[in-house]
C-alpha positions in Angstrom: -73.7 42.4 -186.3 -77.1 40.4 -187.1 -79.3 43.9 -186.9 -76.6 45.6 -189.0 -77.0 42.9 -191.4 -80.9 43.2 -191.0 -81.3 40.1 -190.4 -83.8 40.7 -187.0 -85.4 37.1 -186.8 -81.7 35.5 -186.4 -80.4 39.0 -184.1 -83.4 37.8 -181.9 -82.5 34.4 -181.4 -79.2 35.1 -180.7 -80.0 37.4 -178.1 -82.4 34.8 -176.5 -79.7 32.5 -176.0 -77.1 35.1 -174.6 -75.5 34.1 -171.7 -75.0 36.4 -168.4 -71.6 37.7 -169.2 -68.7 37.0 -166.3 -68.0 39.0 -163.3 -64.9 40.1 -164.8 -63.9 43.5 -166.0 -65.8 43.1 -169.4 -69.2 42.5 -167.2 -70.8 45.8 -167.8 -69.5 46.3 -171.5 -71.2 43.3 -172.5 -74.8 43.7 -170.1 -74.3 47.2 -172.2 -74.2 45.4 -175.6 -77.2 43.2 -174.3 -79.4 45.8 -173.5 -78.9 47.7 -176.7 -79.6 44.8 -178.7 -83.3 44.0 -176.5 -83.5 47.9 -177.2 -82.9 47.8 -180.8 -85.3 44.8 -180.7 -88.2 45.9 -178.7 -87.5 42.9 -175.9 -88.9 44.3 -173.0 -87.7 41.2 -170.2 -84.5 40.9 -172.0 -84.2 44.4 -171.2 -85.2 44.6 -168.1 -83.1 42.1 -166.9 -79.8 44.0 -168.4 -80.9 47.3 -166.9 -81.0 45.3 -163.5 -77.9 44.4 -163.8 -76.8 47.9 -164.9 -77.7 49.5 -162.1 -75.1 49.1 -159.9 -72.7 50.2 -162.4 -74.3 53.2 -163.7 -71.8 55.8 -163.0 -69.1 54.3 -165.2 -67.8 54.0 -168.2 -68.8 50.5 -170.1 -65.3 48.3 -170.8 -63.1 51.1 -168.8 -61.6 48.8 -166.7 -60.3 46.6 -169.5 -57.9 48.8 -170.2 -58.9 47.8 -173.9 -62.2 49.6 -174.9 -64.7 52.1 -173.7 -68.7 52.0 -174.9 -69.2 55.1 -172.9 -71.0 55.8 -169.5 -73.2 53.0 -168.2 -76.3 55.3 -167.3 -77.0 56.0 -171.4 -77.0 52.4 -171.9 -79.2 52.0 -168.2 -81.7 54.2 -169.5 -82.7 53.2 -173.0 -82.8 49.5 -171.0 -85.4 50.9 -168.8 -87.5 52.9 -170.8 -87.8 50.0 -173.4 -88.3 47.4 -170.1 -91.3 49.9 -169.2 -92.8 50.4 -172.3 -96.0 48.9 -173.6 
């Protein structure tokens, strides 16, 4: 909501202090909302970290398992993490 708001400087300090979500059904809809916030803010070891975590999950579908949302497959998500992560 912070980079929708433009407002980088406090998006990025938010996403500094992000915990790792829980192993629960939300894990990789939230690793997924990680990584396209690093993305979005060009932080390459927050990035890298998330698409780590990703990997293992990259054949489904972000939230699914909730039962309450969807973001959409994993690997989209997976591979803007690593392409930012590798960048530079």
């Amino acid at each position: 909501m912070l980079l929708a708001q433009d407002r980088g400087e406090q998006a990025r300090t938010a996403l500094a202090a992000v915990p790792e979500p829980p192993r629960d059904h939300m894990q990789e809809a939230m690793w997924c909302l990680t990584a396209r916030a690093a993305v979005r803010l060009g932080e390459r070891g927050i990035a890298a970290h998330a698409a780590a975590a990703l990997r293992g999950a990259c054949a489904e579908h972000a939230g699914a398992a909730s039962g309450m949302l969807t973001l959409g497959p994993v690997a989209r998500y997976l591979a803007e993490a690593e392409a930012c992560a590798g960048a530079g």
